[in-house]
C-alpha positions in Angstrom: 0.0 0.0 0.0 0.6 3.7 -0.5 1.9 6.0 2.3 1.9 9.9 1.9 5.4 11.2 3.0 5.7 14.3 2.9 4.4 15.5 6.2 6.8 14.5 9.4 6.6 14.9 13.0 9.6 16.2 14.9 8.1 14.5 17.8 9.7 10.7 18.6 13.2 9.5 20.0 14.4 6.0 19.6 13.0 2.6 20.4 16.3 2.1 22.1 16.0 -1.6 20.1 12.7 -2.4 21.5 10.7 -5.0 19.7 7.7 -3.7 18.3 4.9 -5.5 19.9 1.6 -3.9 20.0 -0.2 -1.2 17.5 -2.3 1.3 19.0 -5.5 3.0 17.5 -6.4 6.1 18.1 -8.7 8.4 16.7 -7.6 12.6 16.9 -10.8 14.5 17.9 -10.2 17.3 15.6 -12.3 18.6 12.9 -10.3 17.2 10.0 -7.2 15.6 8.4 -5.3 18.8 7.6 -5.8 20.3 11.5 -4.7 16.1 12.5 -1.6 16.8 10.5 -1.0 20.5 11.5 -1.2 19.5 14.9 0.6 16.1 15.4 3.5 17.4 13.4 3.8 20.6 15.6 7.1 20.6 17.8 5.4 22.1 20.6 2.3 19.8 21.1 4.7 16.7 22.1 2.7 13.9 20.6 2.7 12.2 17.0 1.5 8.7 15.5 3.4 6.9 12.7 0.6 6.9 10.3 -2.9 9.1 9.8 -5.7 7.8 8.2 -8.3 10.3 6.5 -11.8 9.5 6.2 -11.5 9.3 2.5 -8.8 6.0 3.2 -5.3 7.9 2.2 -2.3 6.8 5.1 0.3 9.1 6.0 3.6 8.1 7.4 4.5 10.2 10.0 6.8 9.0 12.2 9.1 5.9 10.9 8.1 2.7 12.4 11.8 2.0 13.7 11.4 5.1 16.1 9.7 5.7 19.0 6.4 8.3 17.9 4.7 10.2 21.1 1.2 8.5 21.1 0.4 6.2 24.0 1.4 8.8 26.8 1.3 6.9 30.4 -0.5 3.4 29.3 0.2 0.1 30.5 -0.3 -3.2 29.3 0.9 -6.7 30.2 3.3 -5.3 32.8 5.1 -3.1 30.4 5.0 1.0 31.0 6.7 2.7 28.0 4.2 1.8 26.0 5.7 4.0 22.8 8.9 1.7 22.7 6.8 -1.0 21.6 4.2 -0.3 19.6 3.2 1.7 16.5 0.2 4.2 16.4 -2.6 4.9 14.5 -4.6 7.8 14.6 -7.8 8.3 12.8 -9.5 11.0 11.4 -12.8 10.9 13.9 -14.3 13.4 16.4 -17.3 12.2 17.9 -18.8 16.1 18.0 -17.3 16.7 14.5 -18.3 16.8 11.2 -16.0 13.8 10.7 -18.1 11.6 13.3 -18.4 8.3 11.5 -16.0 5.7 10.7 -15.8 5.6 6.7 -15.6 2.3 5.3 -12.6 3.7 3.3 -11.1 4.7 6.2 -11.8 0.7 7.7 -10.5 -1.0 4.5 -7.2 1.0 4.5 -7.1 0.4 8.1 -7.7 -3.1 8.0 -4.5 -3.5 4.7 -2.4 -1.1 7.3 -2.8 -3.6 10.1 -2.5 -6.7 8.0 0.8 -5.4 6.7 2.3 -4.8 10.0 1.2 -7.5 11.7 3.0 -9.6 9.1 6.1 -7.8 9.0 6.6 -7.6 12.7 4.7 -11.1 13.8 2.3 -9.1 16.0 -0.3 -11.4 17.8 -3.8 -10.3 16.9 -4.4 -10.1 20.8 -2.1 -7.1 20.5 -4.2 -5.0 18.2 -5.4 -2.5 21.1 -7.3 0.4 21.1 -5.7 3.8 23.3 -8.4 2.9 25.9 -7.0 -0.1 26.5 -3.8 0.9 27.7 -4.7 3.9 28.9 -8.7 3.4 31.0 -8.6 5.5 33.5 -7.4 8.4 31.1 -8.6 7.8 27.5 -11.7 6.6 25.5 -10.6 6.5 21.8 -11.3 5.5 19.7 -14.6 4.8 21.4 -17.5 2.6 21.8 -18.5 3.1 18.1 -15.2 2.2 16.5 -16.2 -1.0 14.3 -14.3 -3.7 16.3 -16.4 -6.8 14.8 -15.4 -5.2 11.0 -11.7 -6.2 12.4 -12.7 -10.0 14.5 -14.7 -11.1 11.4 -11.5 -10.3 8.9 -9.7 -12.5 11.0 -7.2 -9.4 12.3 -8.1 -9.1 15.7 -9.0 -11.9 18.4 -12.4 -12.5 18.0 -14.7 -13.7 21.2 -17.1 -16.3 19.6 -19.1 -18.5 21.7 -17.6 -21.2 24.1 -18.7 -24.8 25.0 -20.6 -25.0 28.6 -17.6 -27.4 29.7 -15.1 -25.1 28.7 -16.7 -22.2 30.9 -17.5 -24.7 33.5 -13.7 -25.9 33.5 -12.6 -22.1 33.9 -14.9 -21.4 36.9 -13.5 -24.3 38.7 -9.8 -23.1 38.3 -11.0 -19.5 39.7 -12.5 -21.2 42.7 -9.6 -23.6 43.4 -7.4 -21.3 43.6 -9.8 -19.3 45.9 -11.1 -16.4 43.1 -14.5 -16.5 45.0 -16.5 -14.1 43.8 -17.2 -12.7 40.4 -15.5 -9.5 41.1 -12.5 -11.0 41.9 -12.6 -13.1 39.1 -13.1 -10.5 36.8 -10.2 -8.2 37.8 -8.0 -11.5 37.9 -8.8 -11.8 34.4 -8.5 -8.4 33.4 -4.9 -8.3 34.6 -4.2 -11.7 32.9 -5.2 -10.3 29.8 -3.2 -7.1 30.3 -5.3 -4.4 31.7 -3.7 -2.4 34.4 -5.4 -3.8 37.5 -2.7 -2.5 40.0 -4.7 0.3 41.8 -8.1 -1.3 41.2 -9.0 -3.4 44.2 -9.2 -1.4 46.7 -10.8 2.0 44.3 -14.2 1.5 43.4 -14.0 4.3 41.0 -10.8 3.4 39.1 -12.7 -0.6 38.8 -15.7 1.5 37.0 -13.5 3.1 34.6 -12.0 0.1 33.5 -15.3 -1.8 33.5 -16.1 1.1 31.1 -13.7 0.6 28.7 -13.5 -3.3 28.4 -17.4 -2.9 27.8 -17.0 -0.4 25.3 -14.3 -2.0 23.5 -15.5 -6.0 23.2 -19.8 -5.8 23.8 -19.9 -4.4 20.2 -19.4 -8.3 19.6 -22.7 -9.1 21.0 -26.1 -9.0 19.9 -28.0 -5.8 19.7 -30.9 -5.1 22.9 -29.5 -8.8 24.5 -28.9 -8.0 27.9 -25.6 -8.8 28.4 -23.2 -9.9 31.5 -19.4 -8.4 31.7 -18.4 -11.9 33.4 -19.9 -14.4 30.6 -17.3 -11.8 28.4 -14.3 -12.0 30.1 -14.7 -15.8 30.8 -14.6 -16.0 26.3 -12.0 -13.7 26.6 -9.9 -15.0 28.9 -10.5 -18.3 27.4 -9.5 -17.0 23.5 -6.6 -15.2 24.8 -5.0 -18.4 26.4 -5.9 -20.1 23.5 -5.0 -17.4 20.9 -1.2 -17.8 19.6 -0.9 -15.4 16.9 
């Protein structure tokens, strides 16, 4: 695919030979493509991407993938910190109070070719396509509960959290309660941090739990039926049991 080159952010430093594990999307929250560019490659704002998609599908390279571009901010996932060392960044053209308020399906399909290249090129695990909210709950919402997750799962490019056998569930409660995970609460934040949330400061803060209940639920209910009441637990038990499963 195509890249436009001729716009670049003065704002990265080096990966310092970090393995590139994880891309990040993100959408901007500006009103356009030309005021995403104007402002990620301005020296004094401290934050870039490696590549910005418009709405009408055209990528630009930004930063280089080798370096380190100023996206993630303070994010955690998996027990690692600097985020920006290991991952690449996305940002989309999308404000939800702008004109630009919908994700294009031009914008999807050169999405979806940008994220199929470099998952290939640098083996990324389709667990690891994340959105900013991810990484970042208690902070950050893009790119937001309408952000077409299932256009992703069904093209096979991001883990995708079909049904599981009554056994299989069954088999997963009674390793919870074994190993004394009691209580669906503690269940769930077990298997938030196993999957890689940052769970460290949510036990004991009601609030902080609520935020990250938040953003799980708006990234991965988009994969279940419309108006079907639906349980958070029954998800992260799927999850949990997709992401053990899940090797690439």
């Amino acid at each position: 695919m195509k890249y436009i080159t001729k716009y670049k952010s003065p704002n990265y430093n080096s990966r310092k030979n970090s393995k590139i594990r994880l891309i990040i999307i993100h959408y901007t929250a500006l009103n356009n493509t030309e005021e995403a560019i104007s402002y990620l490659c301005k020296k004094e704002k401290k934050v870039s991407s490696h590549y910005l998609i418009s709405q009408d599908g055209k990528v630009y390279n930004l930063v280089d993938d080798k370096l380190r571009a100023w996206h993630a901010g303070e994010a955690f996932w998996q027990d690692f910190t600097d985020i920006n060392s290991i991952s690449i960044g996305i940002e989309l053209d999308y404000n939800p109070d702008g004109r630009n308020n919908k994700f294009s399906l031009k914008m999807i399909s050169a999405l979806k070719k940008l994220l199929v290249k470099k998952q290939k090129k640098y083996q990324i695990s389709k667990k690891n396509i994340l959105a900013h909210s991810d990484v970042a709950p208690y902070r950050k919402k893009d790119p937001g509960k309408n952000f077409p997750w299932k256009a992703l799962s069904s093209s096979k490019i991001t883990i995708n959290l079909n049904r599981i056998k009554k056994n299989e569930f069954k088999i997963i409660e009674a390793w919870f309660y074994k190993h004394n995970l009691n209580s669906k609460k503690k269940i769930i934040i077990f298997a938030l941090s196993l999957i890689g949330y940052d769970t460290r400061n949510i036990y004991s803060n009601n609030k902080l739990y609520n935020q990250l209940i938040s953003a799980y639920k708006n990234r991965y209910l988009t994969y279940e039926v419309n108006n079907k009441k639906i349980f958070i637990y029954n998800v992260l038990i799927k999850h949990l049991f997709k992401f053990l499963l899940t090797k690439n």
